[in-house]
ZAZA-959822 format. One record per residue (C-alpha): x, y, z; residue in one letter. Coordinates in pm, whole numbers, plus 50000, padded with zeros to 5 digits. Example, Ala and Ser with C-alpha at 12.3 -4.5 7.8 and 13.67 -1.06 7.14 Angstrom:
! ZAZA-959822
512304955050780A
513674989450714S
//
This chain:
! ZAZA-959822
514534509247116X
514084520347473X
513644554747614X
515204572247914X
511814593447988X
510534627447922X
514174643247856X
515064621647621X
511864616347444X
511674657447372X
515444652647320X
514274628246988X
511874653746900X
508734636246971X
505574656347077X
504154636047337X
500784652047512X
500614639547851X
498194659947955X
499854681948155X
501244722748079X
500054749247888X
496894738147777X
494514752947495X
490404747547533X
488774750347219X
485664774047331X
482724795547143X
482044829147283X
478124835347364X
477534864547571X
479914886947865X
478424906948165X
480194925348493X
481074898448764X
478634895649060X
478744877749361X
475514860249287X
477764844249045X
478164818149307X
474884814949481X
472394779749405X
475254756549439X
476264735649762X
479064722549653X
482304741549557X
486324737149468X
488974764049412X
492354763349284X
493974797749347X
496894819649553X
496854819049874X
497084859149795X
493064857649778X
492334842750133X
490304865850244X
488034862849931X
488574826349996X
487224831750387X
483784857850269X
482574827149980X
482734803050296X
481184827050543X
478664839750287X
477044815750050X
475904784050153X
478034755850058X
478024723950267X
480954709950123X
484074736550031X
487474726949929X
490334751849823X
493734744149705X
496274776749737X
498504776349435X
501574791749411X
502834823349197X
506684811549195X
508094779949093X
508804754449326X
512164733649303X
513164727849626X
512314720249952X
513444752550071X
510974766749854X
508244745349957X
508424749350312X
508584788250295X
506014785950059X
504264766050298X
505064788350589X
503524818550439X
500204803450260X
498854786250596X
499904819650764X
497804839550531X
494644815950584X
495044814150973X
495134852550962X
492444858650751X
490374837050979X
491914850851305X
490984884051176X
487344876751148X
484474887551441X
484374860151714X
480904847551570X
481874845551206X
485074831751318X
484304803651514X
481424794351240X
484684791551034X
486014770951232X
483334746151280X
482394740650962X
486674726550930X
485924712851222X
482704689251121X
484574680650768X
482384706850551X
485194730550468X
488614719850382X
492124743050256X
495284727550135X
498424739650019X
500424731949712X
503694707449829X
505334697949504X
504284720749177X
503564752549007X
499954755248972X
499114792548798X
495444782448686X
492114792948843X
489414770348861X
486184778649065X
483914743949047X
480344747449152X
477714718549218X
474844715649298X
474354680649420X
470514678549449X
469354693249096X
473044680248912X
473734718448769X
477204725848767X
479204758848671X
482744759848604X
484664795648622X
487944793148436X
489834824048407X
492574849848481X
490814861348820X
492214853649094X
489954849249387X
490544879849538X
488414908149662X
491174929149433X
490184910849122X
486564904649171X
485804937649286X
486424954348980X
490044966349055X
492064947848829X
491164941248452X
490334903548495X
488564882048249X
486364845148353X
484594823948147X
481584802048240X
481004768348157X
477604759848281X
476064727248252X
478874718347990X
479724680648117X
482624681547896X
484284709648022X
483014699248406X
484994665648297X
487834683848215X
488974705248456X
487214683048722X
489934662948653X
492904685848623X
491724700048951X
491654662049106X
494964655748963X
496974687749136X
494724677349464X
495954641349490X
499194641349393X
500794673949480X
499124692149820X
499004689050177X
496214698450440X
496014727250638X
496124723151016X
493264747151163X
492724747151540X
489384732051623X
488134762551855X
490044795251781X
493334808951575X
495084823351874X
498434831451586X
498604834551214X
502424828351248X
503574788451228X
506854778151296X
508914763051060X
508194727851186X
504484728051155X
504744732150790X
502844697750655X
505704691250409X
507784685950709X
505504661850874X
507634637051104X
503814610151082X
504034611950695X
506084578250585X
505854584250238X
509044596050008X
508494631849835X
510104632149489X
510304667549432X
511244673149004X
512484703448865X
513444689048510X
510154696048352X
510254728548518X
513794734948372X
512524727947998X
509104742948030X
511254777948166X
513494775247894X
510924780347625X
508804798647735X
507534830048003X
507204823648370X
504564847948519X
506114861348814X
503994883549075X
505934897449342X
503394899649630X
503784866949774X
507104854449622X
508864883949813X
507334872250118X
508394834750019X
512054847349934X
512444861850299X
510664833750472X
512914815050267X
516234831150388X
515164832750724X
515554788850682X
518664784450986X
521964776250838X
522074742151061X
518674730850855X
519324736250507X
522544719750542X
520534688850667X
518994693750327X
520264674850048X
520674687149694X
518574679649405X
520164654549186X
519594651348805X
516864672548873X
515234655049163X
515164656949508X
513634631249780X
512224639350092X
511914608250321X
510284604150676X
514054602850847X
514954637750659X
511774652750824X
512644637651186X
516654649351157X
515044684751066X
512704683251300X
515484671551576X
518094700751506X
515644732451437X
514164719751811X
517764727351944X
517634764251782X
516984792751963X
515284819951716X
516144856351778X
514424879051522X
515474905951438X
513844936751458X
512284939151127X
510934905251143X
509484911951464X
507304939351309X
504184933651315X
502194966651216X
499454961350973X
496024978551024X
493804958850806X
489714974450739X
486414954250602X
484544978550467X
481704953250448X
481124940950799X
482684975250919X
485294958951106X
488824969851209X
492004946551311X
495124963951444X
498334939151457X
496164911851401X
493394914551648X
490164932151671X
490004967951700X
486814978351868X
485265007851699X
482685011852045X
484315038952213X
484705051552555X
482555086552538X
484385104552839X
487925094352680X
486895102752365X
486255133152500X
488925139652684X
490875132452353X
489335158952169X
490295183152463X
494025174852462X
494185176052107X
492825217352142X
495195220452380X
498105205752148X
497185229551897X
496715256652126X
500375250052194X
501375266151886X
500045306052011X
502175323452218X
505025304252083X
506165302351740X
506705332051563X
507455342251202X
506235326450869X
502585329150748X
502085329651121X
500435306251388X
497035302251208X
498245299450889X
500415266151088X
497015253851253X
495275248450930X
497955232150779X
498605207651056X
494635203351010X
494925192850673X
497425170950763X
495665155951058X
492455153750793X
495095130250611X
496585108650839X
492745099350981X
491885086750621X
494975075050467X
493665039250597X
491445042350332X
493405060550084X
494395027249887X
490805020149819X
490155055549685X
493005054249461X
491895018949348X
488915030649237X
490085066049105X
492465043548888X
489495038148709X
488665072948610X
492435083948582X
492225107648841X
494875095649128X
496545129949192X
493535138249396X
494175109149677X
497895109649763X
499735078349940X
502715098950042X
502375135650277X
505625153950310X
506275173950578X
509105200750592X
510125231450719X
512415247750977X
514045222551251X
511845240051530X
508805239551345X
506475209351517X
506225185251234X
508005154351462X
506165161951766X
502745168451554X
503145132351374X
504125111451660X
500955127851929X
498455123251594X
500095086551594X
499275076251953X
495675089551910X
495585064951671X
497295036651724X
498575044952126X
501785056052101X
503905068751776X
505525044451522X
508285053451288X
510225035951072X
514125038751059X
515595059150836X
517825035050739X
515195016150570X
514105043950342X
514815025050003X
513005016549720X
513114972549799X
512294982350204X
509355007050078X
507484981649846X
508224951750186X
506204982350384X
503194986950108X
502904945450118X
503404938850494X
501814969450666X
498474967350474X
496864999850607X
498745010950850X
500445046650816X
504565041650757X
506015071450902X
509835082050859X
511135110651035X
514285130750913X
514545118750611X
517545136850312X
517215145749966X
519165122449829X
517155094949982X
514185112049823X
516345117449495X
517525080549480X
514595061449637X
511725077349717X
510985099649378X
510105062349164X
507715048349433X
506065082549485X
505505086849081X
504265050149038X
500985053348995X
500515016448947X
498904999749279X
500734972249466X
498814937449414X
497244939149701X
493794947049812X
495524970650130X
498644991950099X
499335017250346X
500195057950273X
503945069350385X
504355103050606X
507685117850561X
509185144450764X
512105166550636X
514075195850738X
514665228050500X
517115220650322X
514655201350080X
513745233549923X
513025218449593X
510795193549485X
509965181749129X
506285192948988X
505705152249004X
506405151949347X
504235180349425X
501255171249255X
501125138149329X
501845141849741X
500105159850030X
502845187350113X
502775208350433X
505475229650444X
505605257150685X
508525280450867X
506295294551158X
508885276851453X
509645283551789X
512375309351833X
515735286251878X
517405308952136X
514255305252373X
515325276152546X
513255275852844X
510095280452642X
511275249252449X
511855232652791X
508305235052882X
506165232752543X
508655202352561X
506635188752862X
503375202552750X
503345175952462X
504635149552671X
501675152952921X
498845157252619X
500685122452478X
500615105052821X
496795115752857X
495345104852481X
493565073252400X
492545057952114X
488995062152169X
488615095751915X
489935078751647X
487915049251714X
484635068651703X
485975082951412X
486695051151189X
483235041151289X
481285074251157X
483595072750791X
482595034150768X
479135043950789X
479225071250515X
481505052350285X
479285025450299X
476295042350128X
478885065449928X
481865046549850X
484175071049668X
483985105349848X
483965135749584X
486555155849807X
488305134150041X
490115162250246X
486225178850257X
485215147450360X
487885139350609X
488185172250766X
483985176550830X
483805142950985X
486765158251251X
485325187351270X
482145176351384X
482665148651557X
485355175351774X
482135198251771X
480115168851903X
482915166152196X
483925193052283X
481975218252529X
482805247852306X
482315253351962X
485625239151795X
488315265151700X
488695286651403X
491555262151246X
489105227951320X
486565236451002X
485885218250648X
488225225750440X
488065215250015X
490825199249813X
490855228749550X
491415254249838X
494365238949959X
495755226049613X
495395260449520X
498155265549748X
500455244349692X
502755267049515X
502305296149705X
506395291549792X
507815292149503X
505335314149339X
506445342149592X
510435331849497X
509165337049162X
507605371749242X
510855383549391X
513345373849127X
511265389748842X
510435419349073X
510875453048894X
514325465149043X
515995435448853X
514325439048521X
516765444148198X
516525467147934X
517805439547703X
520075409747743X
524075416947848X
523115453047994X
523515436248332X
525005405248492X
522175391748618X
518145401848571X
515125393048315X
514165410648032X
510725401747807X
510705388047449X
507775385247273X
505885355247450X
508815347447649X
510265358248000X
514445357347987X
516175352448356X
519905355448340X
521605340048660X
525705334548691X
526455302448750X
529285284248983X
531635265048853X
529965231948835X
527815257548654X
525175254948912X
522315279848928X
521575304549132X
517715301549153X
516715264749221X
514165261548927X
513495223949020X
510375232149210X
508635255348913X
505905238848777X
507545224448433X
504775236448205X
506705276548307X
509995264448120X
510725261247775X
513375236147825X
514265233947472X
515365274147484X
516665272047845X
520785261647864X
523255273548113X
522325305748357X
519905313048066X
516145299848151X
513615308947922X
509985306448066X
506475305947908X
505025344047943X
501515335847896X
501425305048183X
503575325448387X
501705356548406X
498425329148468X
500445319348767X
501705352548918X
498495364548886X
499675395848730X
500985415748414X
504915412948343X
504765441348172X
503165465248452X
506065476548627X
505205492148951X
507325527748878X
505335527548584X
502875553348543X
500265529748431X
501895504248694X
500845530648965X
497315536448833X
496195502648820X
497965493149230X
495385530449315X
493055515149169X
493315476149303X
494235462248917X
//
């Protein structure tokens, strides 16, 4: 009896092992200690099997340890069925490598580059299969030790640098297990990648278009047999481990493929699909005719990526000098006074002008950092303690109140001129594309609603849960009043600034000319502050790498590098300021919206005597409210801390609060009335 292959035979029921799929190694455990780098030093030989997700990791063993022969295979983290799949696959692995090199300091990046260039260092990309193992291979071709590192790491400065709960194991000088997964690396090598190109002198762009993808080769004669049916059964029964950093990116690469092309390709059949040398030329021969117009979200281009290491900085891909210009910095520093300045005279009303300056301090404090805001939180994951570095700063206030103007001049001393994102693009699937493709660089969206904050931006902001990757950037958004609530998550867990010190809307001429005072403070700033000030945090966070108080931090390393700058002292508002001083004040608001609705003119002698007021119960604090008829509540109790309510008593225009936390966060006795005659002895006597 014959056979009609692998469907068939599982089809019969026979258990054939052909080496391939889930495999088990039969191992005994000896000993477990925390991953060091040194893990990889005494060997000159090495091979990797891993995402292209871990390039740079991939790019600091090659530039660091001394291996004179280095070969890396990028795997994949989605399944690959079609050529569609491979090519964007394709696309976006080789542009990951050629920016992690570009990205590098001209030595250390042409020392790349030569040792690809004299054969000692070679990358190639998966064409054909899914390939979720790691395998890190060491030899050491003079003594004959060898060290294989099997595991659930990824090579990624993420996973090796203690961010992610990884696990490895070591097989050292075991020539069975060498054997082994000598060969099953081998095997995925030779039959199922393709080279990267490199440029021999310099990556000039990370980007490659569509056609330089090696899969698409026009010089390769050979026939690709691309096979899904194994994929199809092994998906069937059992879990495919999906992680979304790079197969998002591989999705829109993916459906970015012109219309004209993926016609050309043909469709798998019984599973299979062939890929012959004519295919690749007809491709080839119609995208050539296309003219590409991106659009303009796949024209963006902001990422801000750090090495906290080497103390290096690239902005959109290319170096960004931290040596800066001493008479622009400090012309920087001036304008930025004079910004501020802008504020006295001017806006009226509120906590008043100071009160403003500090704020916008704070806030300027947090924009600086937030570039390094993903590390702190990475780390704080560890200890449970994220509140204390927030990714997201909201903004609000009254219309005339400076927030827009503040955010966009504190953007072009950072970056040269302000960058927002639209609106529009304020959803949940468009924020987690921003926290994968900007890498550190701020996203800032201006006028932004509360039901966009409701529907989209509430989950992201309470997700506590990094992105998988080693940079995400922090989100300013800037709101008008009418987001007078926001939950006690939201709070806690974001930088808010809220203020309603504005200019006076009826002034129009003073608008007209604070108007141009901005524009010409804008027109005259540089980058060159910020610059100087990247380069003094790298310095301290490379001897302390988790600041105690960020915002302390943050704010002294402004402060005196403005004091350093500057000819006068630096004003009043431009001083250190703690994280428990302003936290402290978070609530302030509501707590004073608090104070007035239980103030004593509205108190009840018990419940019914009047429509509305409060009355006091034992431990708890009554507030009676009407409500409209979608039976709507006066007072918007969404912004109270939660830990004031005792939802389980509260129903209708009836909320029941704690007494005991609620007098903790007036500050003062419920029961003191003011007309009281006690009330009066303790305000004489400052109680």
């Amino acid at each position: 009896m014959m056979l009609g292959g692998p469907r068939q035979e599982r089809a019969l029921g026979f258990n054939i092992d052909d080496g391939t799929g889930l495999r088990v190694a039969q191992v005994r455990f000896e000993s477990e200690s925390k991953f060091d780098w040194s893990l990889f030093d005494g060997f000159d030989r090495i091979r990797i099997l891993t995402y292209s997700a871990g390039v740079s990791a991939i790019v600091r063993l090659l530039d660091r340890h001394g291996f004179s022969d280095f070969e890396c295979v990028f795997g994949c983290e989605n399944t690959l069925r079609t050529l569609r799949d491979i090519m964007a696959f394709q696309q976006v692995a080789i542009g990951d490598a050629r920016a992690a090199i570009k990205n590098l300091p001209d030595e250390r990046h042409s020392f790349i580059l030569s040792r690809v260039r004299d054969g000692q260092a070679r990358f190639r990309v998966l064409r054909k299969q899914t390939a979720h193992a790691k395998l890190y291979l060491l030899e050491n071709t003079e003594s004959g030790r060898t060290r294989a590192l099997i595991g659930s790491a990824n090579l990624s400065e993420t996973a090796f640098g203690g961010r992610q709960s990884e696990t490895l194991v070591c097989f050292d000088d075991d020539a069975s297990a060498w054997a082994h997964y000598l060969g099953m690396y081998e095997a995925i090598r030779d039959q199922a990648s393709d080279e990267i190109p490199l440029p021999s002198e310099r990556v000039e762009h990370a980007e490659i278009s569509l056609l330089e993808v090696p899969v698409l080769d026009t010089n390769d004669h050979s026939t690709l047999v691309i096979d899904s049916t194994d994929l199809e059964q092994q998906e069937g029964n059992g879990i495919q481990i999906n992680v979304p950093t790079q197969i998002q990116r591989i999705e829109r690469m993916k459906a970015a493929i012109p219309p004209v092309v993926a016609k050309l390709i043909p469709p798998p059949r019984n599973g299979r699909q062939q890929i012959t040398r004519d295919l690749r030329r007809e491709i080839a021969k119609e995208f050539s005719r296309i003219r590409v117009v991106q659009t303009e979200e796949e024209v963006d281009h902001r990422e801000l990526s750090i090495d906290r290491d080497s103390r290096t900085v690239s902005l959109f891909g290319e170096p960004f000098s931290l040596e800066s210009d001493p008479i622009a910095a400090r012309r920087d520093a001036k304008l930025l006074v004079e910004f501020f300045g802008n504020y006295e005279g001017t806006f009226e009303g509120g906590l008043g002008v100071e009160r403003l300056q500090r704020d916008y301090f704070i806030l300027w404090s947090w924009l600086y950092f937030s570039p390094f805001m993903c590390d702190m939180r990475i780390l704080a994951g560890h200890y449970g303690d994220v509140f204390r570095f927030p990714s997201f700063a909201i903004v609000y206030g009254k219309p005339s109140c400076g927030k827009s103007s503040l955010i966009d001049t504190l953007m072009t001393s950072m970056f040269g001129k302000a960058y927002n994102v639209d609106k529009r693009e304020f959803t949940k699937a468009r924020l987690r594309d921003i926290q994968y493709a900007y890498k550190r660089f701020p996203a800032v969206f201006d006028d932004i609603g509360r039901p966009a904050i409701r529907n989209h931006g509430e989950d992201v902001i309470k997700d506590e849960v990094p992105p998988l990757v080693a940079e995400y950037p922090c989100f300013v958004l800037s709101m008008n009043q009418e987001l007078k609530a926001f939950t006690d998550q939201i709070v806690k867990r974001s930088l808010m600034i809220y203020t309603t010190t504005a200019l006076p809307s009826y002034k129009e001429s003073l608008r007209h000319d604070l108007h141009m005072k901005i524009q010409k403070v804008r027109r005259g700033l540089s980058t060159n502050l910020y610059r100087e000030y990247l380069k003094r945090v790298l310095a301290l966070l490379y001897d302390a790498p988790i600041p105690d108080d960020w915002l302390e931090f943050s704010s002294s390393v402004l402060s005196g590098l403005m004091a350093d700058l500057l000819d006068d002292s630096p004003p009043r508002w431009c001083t250190p300021i703690k994280w428990n001083d302003y936290a402290d004040k978070r609530h302030e608001r509501v707590k004073a919206q608090i104070d007035h609705l239980l103030r004593p003119a509205t108190k009840m002698k018990k419940e019914g005597h009047q429509p509305t007021g409060w009355i006091l119960e034992g431990d708890k604090v009554i507030v009676i409210e009407q409500t409209d008829t979608f039976g709507r509540r006066e007072f918007d109790w969404e912004n109270v801390p939660s830990t004031l309510i005792d939802d389980n008593a509260s129903v209708g225009g009836r909320t029941v609060l704690n007494r005991l936390e609620l007098e903790e966060f007036l500050g003062r006795n419920l029961s003191r009335g003011r007309n009281s005659l006690l009330g009066r002895v303790l305000s004489r006597t400052g109680r």
